[in-house]
C-alpha positions in Angstrom: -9.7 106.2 93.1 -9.3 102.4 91.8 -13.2 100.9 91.7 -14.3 98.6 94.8 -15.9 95.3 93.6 -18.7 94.8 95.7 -22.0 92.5 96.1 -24.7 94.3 97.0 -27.7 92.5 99.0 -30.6 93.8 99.9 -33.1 93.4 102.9 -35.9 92.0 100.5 -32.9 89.0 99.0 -32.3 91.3 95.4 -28.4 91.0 95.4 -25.9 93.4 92.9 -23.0 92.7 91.6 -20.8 95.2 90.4 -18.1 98.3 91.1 -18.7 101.7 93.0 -15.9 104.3 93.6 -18.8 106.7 96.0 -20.0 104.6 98.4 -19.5 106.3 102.1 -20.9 105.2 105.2 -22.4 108.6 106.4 -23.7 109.1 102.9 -27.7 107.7 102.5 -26.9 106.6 98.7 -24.3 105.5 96.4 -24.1 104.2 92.7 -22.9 100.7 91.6 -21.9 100.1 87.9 -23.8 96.2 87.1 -21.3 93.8 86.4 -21.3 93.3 82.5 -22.8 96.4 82.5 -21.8 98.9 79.0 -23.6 101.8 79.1 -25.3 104.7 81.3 -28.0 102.5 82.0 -26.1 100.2 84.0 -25.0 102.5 86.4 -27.5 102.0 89.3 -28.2 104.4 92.3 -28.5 102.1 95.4 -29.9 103.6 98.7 -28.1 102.3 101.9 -31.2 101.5 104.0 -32.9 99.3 101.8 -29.8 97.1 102.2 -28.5 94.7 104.4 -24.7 94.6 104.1 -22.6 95.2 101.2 -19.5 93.1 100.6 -16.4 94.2 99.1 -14.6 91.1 98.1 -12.0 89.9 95.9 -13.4 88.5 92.7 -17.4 87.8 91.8 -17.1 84.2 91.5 -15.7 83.4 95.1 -14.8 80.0 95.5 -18.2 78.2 96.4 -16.1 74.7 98.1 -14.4 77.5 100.4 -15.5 77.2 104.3 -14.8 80.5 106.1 -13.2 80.8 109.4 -15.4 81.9 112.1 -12.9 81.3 115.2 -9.9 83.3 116.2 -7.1 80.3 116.9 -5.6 80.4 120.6 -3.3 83.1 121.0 -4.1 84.3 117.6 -5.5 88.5 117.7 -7.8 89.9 115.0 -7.5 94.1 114.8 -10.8 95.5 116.5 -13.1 93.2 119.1 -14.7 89.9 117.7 -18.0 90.6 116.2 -21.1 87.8 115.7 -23.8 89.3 113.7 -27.1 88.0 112.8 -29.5 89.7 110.2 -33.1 89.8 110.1 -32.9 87.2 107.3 -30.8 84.8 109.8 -27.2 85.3 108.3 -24.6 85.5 110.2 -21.6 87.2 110.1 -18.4 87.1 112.1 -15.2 89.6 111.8 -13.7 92.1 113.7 -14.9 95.5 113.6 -13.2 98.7 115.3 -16.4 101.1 115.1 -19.3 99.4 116.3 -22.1 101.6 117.4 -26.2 100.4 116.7 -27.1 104.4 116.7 -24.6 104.9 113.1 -26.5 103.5 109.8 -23.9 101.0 110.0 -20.2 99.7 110.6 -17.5 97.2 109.0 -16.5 94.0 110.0 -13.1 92.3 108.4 -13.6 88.5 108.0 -10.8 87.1 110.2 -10.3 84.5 107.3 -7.7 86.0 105.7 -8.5 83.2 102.9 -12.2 85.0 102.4 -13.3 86.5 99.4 -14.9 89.2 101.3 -12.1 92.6 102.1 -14.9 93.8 104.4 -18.3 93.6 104.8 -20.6 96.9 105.8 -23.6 96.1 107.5 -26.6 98.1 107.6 -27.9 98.8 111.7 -31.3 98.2 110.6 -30.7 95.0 109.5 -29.5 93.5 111.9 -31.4 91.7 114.3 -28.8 90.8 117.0 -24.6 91.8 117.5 -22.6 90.5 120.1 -19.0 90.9 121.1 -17.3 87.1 121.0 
């Protein structure tokens, strides 16, 4: 299995960059090789409910200038229903998700940019503070 790059942030603002190729959403940890990271040391074991969401994306750097869709366009369809989420920490998050349920530790939402750095986002339940269909 080819390594997901990820950015890992956490409920208290830490944030990791790095790789994983364990990460599961009915699985209560995973590992996450640091970015720039050469050794056994750099291989970090992250627990999912200390998080907040974890973003698979397309590159580390992102392109800070870029402003991400947040609307469908008329007529335009998104796969799953139209998610807006907003975390304890007041970030919010908008994508389409096909598996929402607040009782799981979490679910995915797909940015409906298809220009976004983020693949797919995986947000922790318990850090979410509200989640509405659009």
């Amino acid at each position: 299995m080819e390594p997901s790059k990820i950015v890992v942030r956490y409920r208290d603002g830490r944030t990791l960059k790095g790789t994983t190729q364990n990460f599961f959403p009915n699985k209560p940890n995973f590992h996450v090789n640091r970015l720039g990271g050469t050794g056994p040391g750099d291989i970090i074991e992250v627990k999912v409910d200390e998080l907040k969401a974890i973003f698979f994306v397309r590159d580390f750097t992102g392109d800070p200038k870029h402003v991400e869709k947040k609307k469908l366009s008329p007529g335009e369809r998104g796969q799953g229903r139209l998610m807006e989420v907003t975390c304890q920490d007041g970030e919010v998050i908008v994508g389409t998700t096909t598996g929402y349920d607040p009782k799981r530790p979490g679910f995915f939402l797909f940015p409906i940019d298809p220009s976004a750095n983020n693949v797919r986002v995986y947000v922790v339940s318990g850090a979410v503070r509200t989640a509405r269909f659009l």
